[in-house]
Structures are given as C-alpha cells and as structure tokens.
C-alpha positions as CSV (number, residue, x, y, z in Angstrom):
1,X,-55.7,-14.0,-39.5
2,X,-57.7,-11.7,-41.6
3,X,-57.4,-8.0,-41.3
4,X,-59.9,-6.4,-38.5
5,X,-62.8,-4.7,-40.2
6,X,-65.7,-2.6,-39.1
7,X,-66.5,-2.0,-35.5
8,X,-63.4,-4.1,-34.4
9,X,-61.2,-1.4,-34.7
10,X,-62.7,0.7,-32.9
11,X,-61.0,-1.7,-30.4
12,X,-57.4,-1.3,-31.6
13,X,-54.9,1.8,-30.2
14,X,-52.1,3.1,-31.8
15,X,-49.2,4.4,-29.6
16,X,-45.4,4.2,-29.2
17,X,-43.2,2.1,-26.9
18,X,-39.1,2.2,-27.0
19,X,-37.2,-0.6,-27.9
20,X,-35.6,-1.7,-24.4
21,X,-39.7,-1.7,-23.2
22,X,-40.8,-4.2,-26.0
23,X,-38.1,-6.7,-25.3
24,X,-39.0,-6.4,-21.7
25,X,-42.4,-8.1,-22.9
26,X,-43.0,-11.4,-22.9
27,X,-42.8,-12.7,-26.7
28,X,-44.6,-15.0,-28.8
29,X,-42.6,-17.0,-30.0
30,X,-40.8,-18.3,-26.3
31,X,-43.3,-20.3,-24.9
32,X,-42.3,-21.6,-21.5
33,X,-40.3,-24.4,-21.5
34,X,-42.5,-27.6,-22.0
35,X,-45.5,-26.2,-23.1
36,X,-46.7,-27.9,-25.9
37,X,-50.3,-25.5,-26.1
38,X,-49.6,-23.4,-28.0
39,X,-52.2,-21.0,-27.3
40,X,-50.7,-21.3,-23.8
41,X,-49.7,-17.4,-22.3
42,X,-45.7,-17.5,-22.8
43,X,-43.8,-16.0,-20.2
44,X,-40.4,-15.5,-21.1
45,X,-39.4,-12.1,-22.7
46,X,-36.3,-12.1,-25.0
47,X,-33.7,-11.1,-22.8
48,X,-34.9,-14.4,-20.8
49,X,-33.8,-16.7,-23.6
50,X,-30.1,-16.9,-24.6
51,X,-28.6,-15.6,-27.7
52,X,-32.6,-14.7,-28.8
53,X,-31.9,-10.9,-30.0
54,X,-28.2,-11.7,-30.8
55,X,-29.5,-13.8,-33.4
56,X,-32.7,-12.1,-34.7
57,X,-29.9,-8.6,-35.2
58,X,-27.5,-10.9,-37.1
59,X,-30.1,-12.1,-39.4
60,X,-31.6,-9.1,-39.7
61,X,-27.9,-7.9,-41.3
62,X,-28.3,-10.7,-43.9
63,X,-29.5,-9.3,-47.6
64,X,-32.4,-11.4,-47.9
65,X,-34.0,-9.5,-44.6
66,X,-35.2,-6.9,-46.3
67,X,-39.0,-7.3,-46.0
68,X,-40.9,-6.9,-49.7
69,X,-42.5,-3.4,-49.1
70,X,-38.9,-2.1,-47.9
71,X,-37.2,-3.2,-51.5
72,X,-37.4,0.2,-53.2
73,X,-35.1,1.8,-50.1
74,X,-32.5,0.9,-51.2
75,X,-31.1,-0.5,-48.4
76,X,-29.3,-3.7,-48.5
77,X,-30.7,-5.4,-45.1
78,X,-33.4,-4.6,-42.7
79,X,-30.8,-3.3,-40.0
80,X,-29.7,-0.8,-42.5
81,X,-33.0,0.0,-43.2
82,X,-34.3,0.4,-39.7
83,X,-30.7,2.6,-38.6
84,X,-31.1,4.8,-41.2
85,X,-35.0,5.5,-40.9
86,X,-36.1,4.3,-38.4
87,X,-39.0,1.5,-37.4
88,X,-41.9,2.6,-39.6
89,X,-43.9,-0.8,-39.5
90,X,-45.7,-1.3,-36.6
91,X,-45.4,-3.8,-34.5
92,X,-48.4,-5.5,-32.5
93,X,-48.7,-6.1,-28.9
94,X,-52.0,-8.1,-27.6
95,X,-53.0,-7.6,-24.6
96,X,-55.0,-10.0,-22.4
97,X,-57.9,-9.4,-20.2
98,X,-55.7,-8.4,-16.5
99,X,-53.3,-6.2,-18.9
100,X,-50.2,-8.2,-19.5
101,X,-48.4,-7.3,-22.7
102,X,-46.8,-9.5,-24.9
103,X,-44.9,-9.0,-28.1
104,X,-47.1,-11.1,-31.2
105,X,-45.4,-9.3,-34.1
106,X,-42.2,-7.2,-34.8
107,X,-39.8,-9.1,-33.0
108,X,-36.9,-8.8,-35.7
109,X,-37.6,-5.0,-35.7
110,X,-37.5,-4.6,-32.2
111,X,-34.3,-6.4,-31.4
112,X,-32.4,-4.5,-33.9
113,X,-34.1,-1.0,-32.6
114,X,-32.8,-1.9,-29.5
115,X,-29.5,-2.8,-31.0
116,X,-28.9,0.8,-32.4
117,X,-30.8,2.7,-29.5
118,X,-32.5,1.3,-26.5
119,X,-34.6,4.7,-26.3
120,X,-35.8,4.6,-30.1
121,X,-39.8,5.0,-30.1
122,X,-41.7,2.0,-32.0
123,X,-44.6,2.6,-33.3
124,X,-47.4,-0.4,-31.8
125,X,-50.6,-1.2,-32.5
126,X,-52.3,-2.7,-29.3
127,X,-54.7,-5.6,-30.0
C-alpha cells in the first residue's frame, strides 16, 4: 500500500498508547477462527490467542530481528533495541467507521514493549 500523500493526511493522527492498551486491541493478523475473508474485521486481540506474544518476544530476541533502519544501533536484536531506547517506530492502528481499534502494524514492537513495561508509551499513528 503506497504511502498517503496530499490531502489524505490530513486524515491521519499521531498520538501515544501504552503497551498493555495495544495488545488489548484486536490484531490483524488473528482473524476469527474460520474466517477465510480476509478483509473480514478480526476480533481476537493477542492475549486471546495462546502463546501469540510469547512467541513474537522470543523472536524478537533472535539476531536477525533487528529491522534494517535499526542496524547502525548497535544492538544485537530488536528486544535490545527496543529495552534500551525505547519504541521509536510507530505503530498503526486503523480504525473503522463506529470506532473499534485494531492493531494493523507493530505487533512485534508491541509485544516486547509490553514485555519490559506494560506502562511504556508507543507512539501510533491512527489511520
């Protein structure tokens, strides 16, 4: 999906949420359970789906998860990364016409925020 230009982001806000929020949202990737749309709203958030963020923090420890634009940190793994400076990326969060959230990119990030401090702030773009 190509970058918003123009007068479409005068549509998109900029905010913070803390971790233990965002995995309370509903998250892409976990559609329900025998939905084969996928452009079908998903309603299960992270903690809904077992072993979800347990996994996304332990690969997120791995050497290879250090995203491309983090390489000159110095940091051997994104949870390093994130533990010593924080989450600078944002994240995006879409939100549909009666205002339910859900989580459409970030999810790695926010697990291991939430991992090293429930209460750290996120920085989110709102779509």
């Amino acid at each position: 999906m190509p970058a918003p230009s123009g007068k479409q982001w005068k549509n998109l806000q900029t905010g913070t949420m803390k971790a233990k929020d965002l995995v309370n949202l509903v998250a892409y990737e976990f559609p329900d359970e025998g939905v084969n749309n996928t452009s079908a709203w998903p309603t299960r958030a992270y903690k809904d789906v077992p072993g979800a963020l347990e996994s996304m923090v332990s690969a997120s420890k791995e050497p290879e998860s250090v995203e491309p634009h983090f390489e000159d940190d110095n940091y051997e793994n994104l949870y390093d990364n994130i533990k010593a400076t924080g989450v600078r990326d944002r994240v995006n969060v879409k939100t549909d016409s009666k205002g339910n959230m859900m989580l459409r990119d970030g999810h790695h990030r926010v697990a291991v925020a939430h991992d090293i401090d429930p209460e750290m702030d996120i920085p989110v773009l709102f779509t």
